[in-house]
N, C-alpha and C positions, 0 to 999 in steps of 0.2 A: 280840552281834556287834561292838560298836563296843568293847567291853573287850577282845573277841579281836586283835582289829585292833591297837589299841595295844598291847599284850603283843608283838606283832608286830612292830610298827614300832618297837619302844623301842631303842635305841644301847646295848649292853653296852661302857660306856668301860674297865671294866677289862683286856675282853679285845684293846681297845685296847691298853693300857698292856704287856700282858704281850706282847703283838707285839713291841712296842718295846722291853723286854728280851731278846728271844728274837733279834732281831738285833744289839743291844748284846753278846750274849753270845757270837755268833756272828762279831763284829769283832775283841771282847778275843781269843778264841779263835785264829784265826789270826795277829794280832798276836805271841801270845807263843811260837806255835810256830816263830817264826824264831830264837828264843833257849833253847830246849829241849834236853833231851839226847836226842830223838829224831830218825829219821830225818824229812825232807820234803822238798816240792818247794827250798824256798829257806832256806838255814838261814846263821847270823851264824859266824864265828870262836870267838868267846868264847861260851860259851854258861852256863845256871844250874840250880841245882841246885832252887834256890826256886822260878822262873817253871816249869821242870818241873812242882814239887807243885801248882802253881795251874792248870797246863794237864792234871794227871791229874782233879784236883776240878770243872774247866770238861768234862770229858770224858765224866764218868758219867752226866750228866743232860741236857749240853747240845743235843744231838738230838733224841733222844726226848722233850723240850720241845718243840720248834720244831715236829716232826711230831702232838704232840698239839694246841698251837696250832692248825695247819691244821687238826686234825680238827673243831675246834670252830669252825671258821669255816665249814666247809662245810655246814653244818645253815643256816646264814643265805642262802650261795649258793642254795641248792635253796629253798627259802620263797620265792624271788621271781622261780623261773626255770622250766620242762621242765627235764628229763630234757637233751634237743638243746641247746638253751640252755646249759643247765652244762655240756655236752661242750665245745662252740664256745668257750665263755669260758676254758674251759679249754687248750686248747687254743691261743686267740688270745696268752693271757696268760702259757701256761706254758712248750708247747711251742716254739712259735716262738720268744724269747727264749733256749731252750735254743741251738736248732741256729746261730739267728745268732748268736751270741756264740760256741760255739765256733768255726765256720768264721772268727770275727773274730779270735778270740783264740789260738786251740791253737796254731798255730806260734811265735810270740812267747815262749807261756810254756814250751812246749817246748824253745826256745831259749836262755833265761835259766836256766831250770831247769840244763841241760848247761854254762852259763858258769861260774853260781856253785859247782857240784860239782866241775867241772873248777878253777877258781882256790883251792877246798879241799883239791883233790889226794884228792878222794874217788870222783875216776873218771878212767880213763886211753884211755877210748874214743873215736873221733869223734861229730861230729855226725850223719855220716850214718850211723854202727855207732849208734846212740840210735836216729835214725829208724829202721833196718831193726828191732830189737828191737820198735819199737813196730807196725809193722807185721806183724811173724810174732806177737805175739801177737792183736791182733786176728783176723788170718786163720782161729784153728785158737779161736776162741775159741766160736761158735756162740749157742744162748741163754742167754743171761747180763746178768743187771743188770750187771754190769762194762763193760756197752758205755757206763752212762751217766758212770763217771768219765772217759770218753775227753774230754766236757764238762774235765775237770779242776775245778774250783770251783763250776763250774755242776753238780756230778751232782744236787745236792736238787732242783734245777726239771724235769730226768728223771722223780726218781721220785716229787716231788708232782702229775706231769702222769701218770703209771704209776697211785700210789694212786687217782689220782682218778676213774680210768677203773676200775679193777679191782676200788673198794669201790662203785661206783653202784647194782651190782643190792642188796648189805649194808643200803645207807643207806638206798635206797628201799624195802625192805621195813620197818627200822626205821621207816619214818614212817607204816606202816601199823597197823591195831589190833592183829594178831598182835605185832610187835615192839614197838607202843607197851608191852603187858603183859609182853612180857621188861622192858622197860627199868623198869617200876614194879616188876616181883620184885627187880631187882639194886638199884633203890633200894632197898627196903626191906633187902634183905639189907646190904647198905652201913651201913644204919645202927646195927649190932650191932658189940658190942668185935671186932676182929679181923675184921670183914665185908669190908671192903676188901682181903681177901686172894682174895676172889671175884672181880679184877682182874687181882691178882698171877702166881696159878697160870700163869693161861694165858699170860701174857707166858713168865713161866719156863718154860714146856715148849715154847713155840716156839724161844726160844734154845736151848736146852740140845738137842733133840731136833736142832735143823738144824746146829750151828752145828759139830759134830762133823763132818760131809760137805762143808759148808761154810767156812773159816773167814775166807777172804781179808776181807781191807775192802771193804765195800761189795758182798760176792756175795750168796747166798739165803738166808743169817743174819741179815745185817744188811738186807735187802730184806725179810722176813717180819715180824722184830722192828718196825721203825720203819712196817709196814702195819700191826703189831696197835697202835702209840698213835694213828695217824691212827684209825682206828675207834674207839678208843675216846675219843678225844678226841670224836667225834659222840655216843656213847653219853651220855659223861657231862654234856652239854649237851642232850641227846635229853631232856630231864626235864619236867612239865607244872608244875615248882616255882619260880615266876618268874625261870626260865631261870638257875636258881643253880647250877644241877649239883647233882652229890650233896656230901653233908656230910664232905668229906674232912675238914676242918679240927677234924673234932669228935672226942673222947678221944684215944683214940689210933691212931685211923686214917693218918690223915695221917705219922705217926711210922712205922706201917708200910711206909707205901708207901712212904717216903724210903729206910727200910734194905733192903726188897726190890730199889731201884732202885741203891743203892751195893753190893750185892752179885753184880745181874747187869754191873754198872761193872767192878767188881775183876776179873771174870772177863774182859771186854773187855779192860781195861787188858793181861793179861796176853798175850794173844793179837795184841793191836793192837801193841804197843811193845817186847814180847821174841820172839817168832817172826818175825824178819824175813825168811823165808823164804818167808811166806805174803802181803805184801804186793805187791798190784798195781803195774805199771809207772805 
């Protein structure tokens, strides 16, 4: 009991550490989307061809990191809380900072947004033609994750405060014996050349099967996609192997999953940055 216990209480500093990348990455990231050849909220004059390539290469992993993160941290929330408890925290910590910061913020950057496009001569509307636009689209918009970029920059605390509620019954049966024994088969299976593609699949048939009905940013493509790394980020720390997760890093597993994830990237990229018909207000 007292070795259960510490296994319990030990501090994973690394997944410290990868936090702290995963919002490093998440800084550079918008940083350099002011000087892209892409459309966004606030964009420079001059823009590059280069910062582009580093903001397509920041773009194919940079989420679906951050949401696997979370996934792997939620396994620690629950060890030391109910069920209620995690909701509440959740809740205290995700939700509310969602809604107050936008009612603090959305007008402001709504209005900077229409100054800077307006001073680029990339829009000849008013402000108040902007707001009504945003208003008739929400109106006729109904259920849709799209309600959570109305947040604007806040949409991830929307939908990690969404995941977190919509994978609890997921999580909590993983921490039961039925799902302990799923989680020890996909280790095992993990650990064969090419095993790691027991991950992969599933991600690929969630995009690819939704994302045709779906494609805008941020609707039930990309709401599905970044709920299956949130779960799996619980899965692959769900392990009874002194909390190391499974052995991505071993032959060539690891190498899989990188090309698996730059190929469903390319596929974003092109939907995200050439279809600008499909992008949200």
């Amino acid at each position: 009991m007292q070795s259960q216990t510490t296994v319990k209480n030990v501090r994973l500093y690394y997944l410290d550490w990868l936090r702290v990348l995963a919002i490093f990455m998440v800084f550079l990231f918008h940083s350099v989307h002011v000087f892209d050849l892409t459309d966004w909220s606030i964009k420079n004059a001059e823009r590059s061809e280069l910062l582009t390539i580093i903001l397509v290469l920041l773009s194919l992993w940079g989420m679906p990191f951050f949401f696997l993160i979370a996934g792997t941290s939620s396994i620690f929330a629950l060890r030391r809380r109910t069920p209620s408890q995690y909701v509440r925290e959740r809740f205290n910590r995700l939700l509310i900072p969602y809604i107050v910061g936008t009612i603090l913020f959305w007008f402001p950057m709504v209005y900077l947004e229409w100054v800077n496009k307006t001073q680029l001569g990339l829009v000849t509307y008013s402000f108040q033609a902007n707001l009504s636009g945003y208003w008739t689209f929400y109106a006729n918009l109904g259920l849709s994750p799209l309600w959570f970029p109305f947040g604007k920059h806040l949409w991830f605390l929307g939908f990690l405060f969404a995941f977190a509620i919509i994978s609890l019954p997921i999580l909590l049966w993983l921490k039961r014996d039925q799902g302990a024994r799923v989680i020890g088969w996909l280790a095992r299976v993990s650990e064969y050349r090419g095993g790691i593609l027991v991950f992969v699949l599933p991600l690929w048939l969630v995009r690819t099967s939704v994302h045709p009905f779906f494609p805008k940013e941020h609707d039930w493509s990309d709401f599905a996609f970044l709920l299956s790394f949130f779960i799996l980020g619980f899965i692959l720390t769900r392990t009874s192997r002194n909390q190391t997760g499974f052995n991505l890093m071993s032959n060539s597993n690891w190498y899989m999953f990188r090309f698996a994830q730059l190929f469903d990237g390319a596929k974003r990229w092109k939907h995200h940055f050439f279809l600008r018909n499909t992008r949200t207000v």
